[in-house]
C-alpha positions in Angstrom: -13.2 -18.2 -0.5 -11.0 -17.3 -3.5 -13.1 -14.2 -5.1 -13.0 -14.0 -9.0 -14.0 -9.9 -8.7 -15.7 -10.6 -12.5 -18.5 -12.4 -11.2 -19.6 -10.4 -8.4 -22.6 -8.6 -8.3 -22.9 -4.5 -6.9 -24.8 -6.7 -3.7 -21.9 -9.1 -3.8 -19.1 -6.5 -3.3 -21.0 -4.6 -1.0 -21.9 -8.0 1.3 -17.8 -8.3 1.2 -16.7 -4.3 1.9 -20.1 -5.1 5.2 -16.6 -7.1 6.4 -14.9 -4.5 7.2 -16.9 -1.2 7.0 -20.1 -0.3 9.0 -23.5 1.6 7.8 -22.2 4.2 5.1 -25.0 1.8 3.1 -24.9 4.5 0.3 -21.6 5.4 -0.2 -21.0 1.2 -0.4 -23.4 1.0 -3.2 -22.2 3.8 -4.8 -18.5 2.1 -5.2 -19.8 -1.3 -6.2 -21.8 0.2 -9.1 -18.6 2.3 -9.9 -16.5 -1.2 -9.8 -19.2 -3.2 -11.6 -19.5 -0.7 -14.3 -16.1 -1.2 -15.5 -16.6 -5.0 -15.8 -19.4 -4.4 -17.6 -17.4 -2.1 -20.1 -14.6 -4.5 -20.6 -17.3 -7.0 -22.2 -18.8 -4.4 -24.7 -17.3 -3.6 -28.2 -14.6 -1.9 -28.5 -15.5 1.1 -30.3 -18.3 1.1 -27.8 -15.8 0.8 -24.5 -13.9 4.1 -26.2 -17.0 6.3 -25.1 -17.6 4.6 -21.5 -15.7 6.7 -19.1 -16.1 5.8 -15.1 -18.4 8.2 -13.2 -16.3 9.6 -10.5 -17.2 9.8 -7.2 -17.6 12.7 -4.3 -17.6 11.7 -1.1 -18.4 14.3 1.8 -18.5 13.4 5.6 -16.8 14.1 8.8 -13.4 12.4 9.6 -13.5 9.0 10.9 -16.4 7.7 9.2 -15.3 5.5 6.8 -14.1 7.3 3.5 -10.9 6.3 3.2 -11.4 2.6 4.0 -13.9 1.9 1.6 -11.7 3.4 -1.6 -9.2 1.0 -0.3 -11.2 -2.2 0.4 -12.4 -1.6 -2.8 -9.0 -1.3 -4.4 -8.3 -4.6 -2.3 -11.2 -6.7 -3.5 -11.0 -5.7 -6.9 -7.1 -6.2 -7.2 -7.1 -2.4 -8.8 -3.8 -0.2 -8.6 -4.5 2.3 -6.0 -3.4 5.3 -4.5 -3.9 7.3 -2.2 -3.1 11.1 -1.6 -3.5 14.5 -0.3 -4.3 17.0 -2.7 -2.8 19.5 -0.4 0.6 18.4 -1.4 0.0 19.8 -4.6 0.1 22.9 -6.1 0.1 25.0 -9.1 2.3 24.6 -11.5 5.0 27.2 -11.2 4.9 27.0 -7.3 7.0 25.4 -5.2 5.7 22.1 -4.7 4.9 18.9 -6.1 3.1 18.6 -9.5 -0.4 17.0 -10.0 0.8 14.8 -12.8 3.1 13.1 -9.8 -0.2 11.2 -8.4 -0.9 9.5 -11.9 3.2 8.6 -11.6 2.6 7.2 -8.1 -0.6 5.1 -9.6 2.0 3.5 -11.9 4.8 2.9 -9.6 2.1 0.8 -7.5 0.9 -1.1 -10.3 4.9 -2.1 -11.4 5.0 -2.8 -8.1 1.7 -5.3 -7.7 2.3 -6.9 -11.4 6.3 -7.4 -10.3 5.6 -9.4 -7.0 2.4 -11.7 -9.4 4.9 -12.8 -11.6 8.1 -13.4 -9.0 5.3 -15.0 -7.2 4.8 -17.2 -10.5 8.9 -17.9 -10.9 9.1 -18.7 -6.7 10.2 -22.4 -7.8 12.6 -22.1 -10.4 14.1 -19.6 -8.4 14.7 -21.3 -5.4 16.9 -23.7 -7.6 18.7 -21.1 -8.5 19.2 -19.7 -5.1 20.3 -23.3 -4.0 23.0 -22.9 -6.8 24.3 -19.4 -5.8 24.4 -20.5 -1.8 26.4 -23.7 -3.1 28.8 -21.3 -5.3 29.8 -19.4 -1.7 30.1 -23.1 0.1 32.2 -24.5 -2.2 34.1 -21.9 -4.5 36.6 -24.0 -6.0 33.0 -25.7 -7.9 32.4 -22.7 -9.7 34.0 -22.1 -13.2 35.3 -18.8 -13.4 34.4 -16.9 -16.9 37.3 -14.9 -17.9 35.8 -11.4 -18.5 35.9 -9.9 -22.2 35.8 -6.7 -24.4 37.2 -3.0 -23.3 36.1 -3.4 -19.7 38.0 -7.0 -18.9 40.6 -5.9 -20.5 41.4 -4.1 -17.0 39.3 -6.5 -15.0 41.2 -9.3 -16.4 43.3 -11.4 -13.6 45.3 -14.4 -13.6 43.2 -17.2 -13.1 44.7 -20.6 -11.1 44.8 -23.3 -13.0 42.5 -26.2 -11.8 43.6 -29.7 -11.9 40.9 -32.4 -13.0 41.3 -34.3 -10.1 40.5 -31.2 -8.0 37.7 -30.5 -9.9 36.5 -33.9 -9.7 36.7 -33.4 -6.0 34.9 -30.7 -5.9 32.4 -31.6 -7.4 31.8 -34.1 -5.0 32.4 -32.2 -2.8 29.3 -29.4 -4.0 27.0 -32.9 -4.3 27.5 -33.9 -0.5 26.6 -30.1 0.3 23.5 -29.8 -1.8 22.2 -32.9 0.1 23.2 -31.5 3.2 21.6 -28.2 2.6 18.1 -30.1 1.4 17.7 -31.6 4.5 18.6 -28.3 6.9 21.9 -29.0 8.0 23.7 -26.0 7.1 20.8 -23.3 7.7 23.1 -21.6 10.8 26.4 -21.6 8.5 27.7 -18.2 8.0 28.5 -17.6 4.1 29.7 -15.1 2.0 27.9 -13.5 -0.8 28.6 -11.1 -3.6 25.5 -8.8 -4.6 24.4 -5.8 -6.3 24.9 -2.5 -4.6 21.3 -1.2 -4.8 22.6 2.4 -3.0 20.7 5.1 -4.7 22.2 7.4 -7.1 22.5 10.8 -7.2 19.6 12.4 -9.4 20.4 14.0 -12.5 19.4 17.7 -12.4 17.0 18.7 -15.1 13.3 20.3 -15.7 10.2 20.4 -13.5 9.2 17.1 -12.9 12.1 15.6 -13.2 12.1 14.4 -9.7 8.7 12.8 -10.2 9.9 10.4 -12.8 13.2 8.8 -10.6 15.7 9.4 -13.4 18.7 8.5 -12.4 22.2 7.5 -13.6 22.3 3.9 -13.8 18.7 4.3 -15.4 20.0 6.7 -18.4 23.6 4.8 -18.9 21.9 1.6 -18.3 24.6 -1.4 -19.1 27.3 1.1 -20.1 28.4 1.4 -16.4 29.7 -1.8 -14.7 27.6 -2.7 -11.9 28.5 -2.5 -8.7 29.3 -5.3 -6.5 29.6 -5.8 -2.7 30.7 -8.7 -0.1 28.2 -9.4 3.0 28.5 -12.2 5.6 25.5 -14.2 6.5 23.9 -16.8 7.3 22.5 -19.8 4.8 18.9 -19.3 6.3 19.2 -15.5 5.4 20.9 -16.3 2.1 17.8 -17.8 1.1 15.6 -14.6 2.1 18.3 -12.5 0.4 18.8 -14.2 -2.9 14.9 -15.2 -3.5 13.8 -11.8 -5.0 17.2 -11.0 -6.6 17.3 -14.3 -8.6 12.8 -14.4 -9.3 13.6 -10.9 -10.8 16.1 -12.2 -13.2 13.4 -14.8 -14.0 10.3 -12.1 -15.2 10.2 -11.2 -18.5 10.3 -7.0 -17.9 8.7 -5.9 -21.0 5.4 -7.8 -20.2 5.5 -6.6 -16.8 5.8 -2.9 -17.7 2.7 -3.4 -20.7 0.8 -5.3 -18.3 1.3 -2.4 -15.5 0.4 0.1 -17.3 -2.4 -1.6 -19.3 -3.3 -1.8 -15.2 -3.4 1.1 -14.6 -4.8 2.7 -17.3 -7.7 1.0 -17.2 -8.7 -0.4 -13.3 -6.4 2.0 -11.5 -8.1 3.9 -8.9 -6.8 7.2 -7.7 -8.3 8.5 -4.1 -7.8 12.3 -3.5 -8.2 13.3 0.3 -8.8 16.5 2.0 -10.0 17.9 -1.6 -11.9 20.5 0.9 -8.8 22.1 1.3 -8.4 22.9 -2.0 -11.3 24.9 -2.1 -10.8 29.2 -2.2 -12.0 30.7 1.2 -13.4 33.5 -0.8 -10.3 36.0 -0.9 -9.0 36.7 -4.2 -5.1 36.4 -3.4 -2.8 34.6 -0.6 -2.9 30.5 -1.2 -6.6 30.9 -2.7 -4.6 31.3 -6.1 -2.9 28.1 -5.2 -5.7 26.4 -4.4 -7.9 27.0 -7.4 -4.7 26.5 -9.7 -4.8 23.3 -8.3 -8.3 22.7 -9.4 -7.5 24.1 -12.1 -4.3 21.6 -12.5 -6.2 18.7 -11.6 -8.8 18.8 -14.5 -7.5 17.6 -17.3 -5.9 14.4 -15.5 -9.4 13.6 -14.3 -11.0 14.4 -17.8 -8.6 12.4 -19.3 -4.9 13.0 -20.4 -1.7 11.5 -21.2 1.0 11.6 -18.5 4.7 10.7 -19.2 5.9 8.1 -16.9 9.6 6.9 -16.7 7.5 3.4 -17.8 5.7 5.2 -20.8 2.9 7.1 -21.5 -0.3 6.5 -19.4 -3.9 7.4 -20.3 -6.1 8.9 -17.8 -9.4 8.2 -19.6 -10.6 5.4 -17.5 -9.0 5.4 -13.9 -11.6 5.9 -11.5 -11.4 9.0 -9.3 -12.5 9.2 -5.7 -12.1 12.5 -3.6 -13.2 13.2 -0.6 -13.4 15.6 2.5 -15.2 17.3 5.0 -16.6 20.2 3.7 -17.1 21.7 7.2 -15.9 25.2 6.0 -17.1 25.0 2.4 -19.8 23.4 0.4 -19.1 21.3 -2.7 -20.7 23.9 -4.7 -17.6 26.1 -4.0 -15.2 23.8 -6.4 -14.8 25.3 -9.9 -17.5 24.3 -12.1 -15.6 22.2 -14.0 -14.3 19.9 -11.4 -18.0 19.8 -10.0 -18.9 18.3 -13.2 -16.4 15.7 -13.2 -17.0 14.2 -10.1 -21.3 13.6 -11.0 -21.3 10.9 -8.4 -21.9 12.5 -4.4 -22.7 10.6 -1.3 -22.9 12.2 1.7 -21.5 9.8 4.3 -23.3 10.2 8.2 -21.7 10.3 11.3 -21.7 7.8 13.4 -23.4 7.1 16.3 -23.3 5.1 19.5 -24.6 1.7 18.1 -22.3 2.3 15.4 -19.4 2.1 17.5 -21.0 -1.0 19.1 -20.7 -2.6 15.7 -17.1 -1.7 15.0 -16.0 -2.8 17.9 -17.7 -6.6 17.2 -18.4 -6.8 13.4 -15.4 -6.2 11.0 -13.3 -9.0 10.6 -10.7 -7.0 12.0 -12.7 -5.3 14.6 -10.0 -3.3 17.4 -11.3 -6.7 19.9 -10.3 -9.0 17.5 -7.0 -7.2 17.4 -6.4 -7.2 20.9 -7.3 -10.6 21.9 -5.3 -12.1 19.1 -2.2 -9.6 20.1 -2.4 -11.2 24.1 -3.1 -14.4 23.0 0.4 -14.8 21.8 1.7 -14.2 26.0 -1.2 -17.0 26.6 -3.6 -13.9 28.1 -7.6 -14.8 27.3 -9.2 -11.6 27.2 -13.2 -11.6 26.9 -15.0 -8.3 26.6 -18.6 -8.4 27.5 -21.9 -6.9 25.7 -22.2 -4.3 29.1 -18.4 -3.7 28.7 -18.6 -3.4 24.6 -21.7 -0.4 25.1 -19.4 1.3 27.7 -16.9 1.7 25.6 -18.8 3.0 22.8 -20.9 5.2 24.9 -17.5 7.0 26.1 -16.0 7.2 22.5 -19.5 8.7 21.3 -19.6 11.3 24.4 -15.9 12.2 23.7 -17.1 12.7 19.7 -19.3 15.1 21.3 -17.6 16.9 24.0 -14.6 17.6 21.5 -13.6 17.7 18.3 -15.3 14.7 16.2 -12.4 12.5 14.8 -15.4 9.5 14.5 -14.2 5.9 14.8 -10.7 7.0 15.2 -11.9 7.8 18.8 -12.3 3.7 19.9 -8.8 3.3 19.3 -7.5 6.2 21.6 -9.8 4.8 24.6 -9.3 0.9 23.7 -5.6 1.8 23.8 -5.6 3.3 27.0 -8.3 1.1 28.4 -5.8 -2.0 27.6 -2.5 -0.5 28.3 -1.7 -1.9 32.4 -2.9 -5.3 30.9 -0.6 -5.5 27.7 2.2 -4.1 30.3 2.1 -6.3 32.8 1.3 -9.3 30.5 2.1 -12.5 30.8 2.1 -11.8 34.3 -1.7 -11.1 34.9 -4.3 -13.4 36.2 -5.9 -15.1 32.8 -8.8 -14.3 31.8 -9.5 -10.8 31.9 -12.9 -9.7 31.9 -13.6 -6.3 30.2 -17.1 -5.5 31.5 -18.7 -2.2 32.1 -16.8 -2.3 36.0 -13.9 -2.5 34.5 -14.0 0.1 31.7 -15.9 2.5 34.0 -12.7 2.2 36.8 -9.9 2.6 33.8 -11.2 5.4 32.2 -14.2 6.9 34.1 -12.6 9.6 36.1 -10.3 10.6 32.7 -14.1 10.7 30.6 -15.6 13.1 33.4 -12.4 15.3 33.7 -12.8 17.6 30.2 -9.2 18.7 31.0 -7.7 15.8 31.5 -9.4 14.0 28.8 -8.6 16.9 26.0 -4.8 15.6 27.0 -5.3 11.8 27.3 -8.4 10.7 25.0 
């Protein structure tokens, strides 16, 4: 079903994150009231839309529950810019590290990024003719019409060009026809060609102020056109041609100025920025060491989520509207313990539960891209059935939920460590095992039963 995110309801968008995420049934609702509210804003007056900022969001709970997953899901359905990041990369301005601002330059670089492939996307056709034209120009070279180059530059580019006669370039031409039809219906995908292409090797950074590294200024982005650009041979095959040339020649197709304005309109106003571990950035109580750090970057941090304008190497960006989502444990702190400033810009908090035994039942079965669902599909490509059964399913779960227990909680996280191991003989010796492979509560209990009992062994292997 092709979702037009405009017309769907805060039940609607939580029906569609149920896909993929289980229970956390208020942190769900919280999102899709956070989403819906923008649509709503985007229909009001605009004078009226000025004074509607997004109510950001808090989320605390135990790893493994679920946090991260729904700010992306959410980013997903909605088609939103996002990022994600861990504020402990960040620190203070005037310590080493990287700057705050840097996140709001990441936001942008994924929303070139997302408007960039829409509109190559958009020019696929007309750029495959083009393609077809430059794979011609390697097959038959004497077809192509040389342009004698011009101005200061060709003066020392400038070589002497063979004269073609027009009885050669009749033949040629001929000659590039009875290619073309050859190349339409597959004949020539294994012939090796050679291509002439732009160098993309990075170049070396210019050396300037802090931030400067944020922003990707380099040298062919300050001299632009000035410099030549640089060109190099590579040998391949037509079928790799295609793959090669595709996004070089859609690029030349996109009209950059609109992609840049509709980027950063993008991101302005639907981007969502998700800030992880902001427990860490909490003081421990001590009034020196990193706690200076870490309340500078509180400190930092506040006027991008109260709304600012960043400098981007694409232009200035307003921070007004994106939509802020942080999240952490809190195990060592309380939310309390943020400055009060940051407390009052995240008014949204939803305390996210951990899970329990028939949770992990559900995530094994329910997403739409449960861990099962993963496996079978992966063996299913060596022709391996695998069927896990309801008394094999609860195993499973009851060991990840005892190992939660026993040892540190890491939550759902837990089900892929044991499925791994549970599956590993059979994706090793496939496709040589008997087909199909029941995975009932027998066979869970003789894979991993002993490793579950031994606490030792299963602080190692689990």
């Amino acid at each position: 079903m092709d979702l037009k995110i405009d017309e769907l309801t805060p039940k609607q968008i939580v029906q569609e994150l149920d896909k993929y995420i289980i229970g956390q049934e208020e942190a769900k609702k919280s999102v899709a009231v956070a989403l819906r509210n923008r649509i709503r804003r985007m229909k009001l007056p605009l004078e009226l839309q000025r004074d509607i900022i997004p109510k950001n969001i808090l989320m605390v709970g135990p790893t493994g529950v679920g946090k991260t997953e729904i700010a992306r899901r959410l980013a997903q359905l909605s088609g939103s810019p996002f990022v994600k990041v861990e504020v402990t990369r960040y620190t203070e301005v005037g310590y080493v590290g990287k700057s705050v601002e840097s996140i709001i330059r990441e936001l942008v670089e994924a929303s070139v990024n997302t408007v960039k492939s829409e509109m190559m996307k958009k020019v696929e056709n007309e750029a495959q003719r083009f393609v077809e034209e430059r794979i011609l120009d390697a097959i038959v070279p004497e077809s192509v019409k040389r342009n004698v180059p011009t101005g200061f530059l060709g003066f020392f580019q400038n070589q002497p060009q063979s004269r073609i006669s027009p009885e050669e370039r009749r033949n040629a031409i001929s000659r590039r026809n009875e290619m073309r039809e050859r190349l339409r219906n597959g004949e020539l995908e294994e012939m090796e060609i050679e291509l002439e292409i732009e160098d993309t090797t990075p170049v070396m950074p210019v050396i300037g102020g802090m931030g400067m590294e944020d922003m990707n200024i380099d040298l062919q982005d300050m001299f632009g056109n000035l410099l030549p650009k640089k060109m190099k041979k590579k040998r391949v095959k037509v079928k790799d041609a295609r793959r090669l040339l595709l996004p070089i020649e859609s690029e030349k197709l996109i009209d950059k100025d609109s992609m840049i304005q509709e980027a950063l309109e993008r991101a302005q106003y639907r981007g969502i920025v998700f800030l992880d571990e902001f427990d860490k950035i909490v003081a421990s109580g001590t009034k020196g060491g990193p706690d200076v750090s870490r309340e500078g970057v509180q400190r930092d941090l506040l006027p991008i989520v109260e709304g600012t304008n960043v400098n981007t190497k694409y232009g200035m960006v307003k921070t007004d509207y994106i939509l802020f989502i942080a999240a952490g444990a809190f195990h060592l702190s309380k939310p309390s313990d943020l400055i009060p400033e940051i407390q009052g810009r995240f008014p949204i908090r939803v305390e996210l539960d951990a899970l329990t035994q028939k949770d992990f039942e559900r995530i094994l079965v329910e997403p739409k891209n449960s861990l099962i669902k993963q496996y079978q599909a992966l063996l299913s490509t060596e022709n391996v059935r695998v069927e896990f059964s309801q008394d094999g399913i609860s195993e499973i779960a009851r060991m990840a939920y005892q190992m939660n227990e026993k040892q540190e909680n890491i939550g759902a996280r837990r089900l892929y460590t044991i499925v791994e191991k549970l599956m590993e003989d059979v994706s090793f010796e496939a496709p040589d095992v008997e087909s199909p492979v029941i995975v009932n509560k027998e066979f869970v209990d003789k894979k991993l039963g002993e490793i579950v009992e031994n606490e030792d062994l299963s602080s190692y292997i689990l």
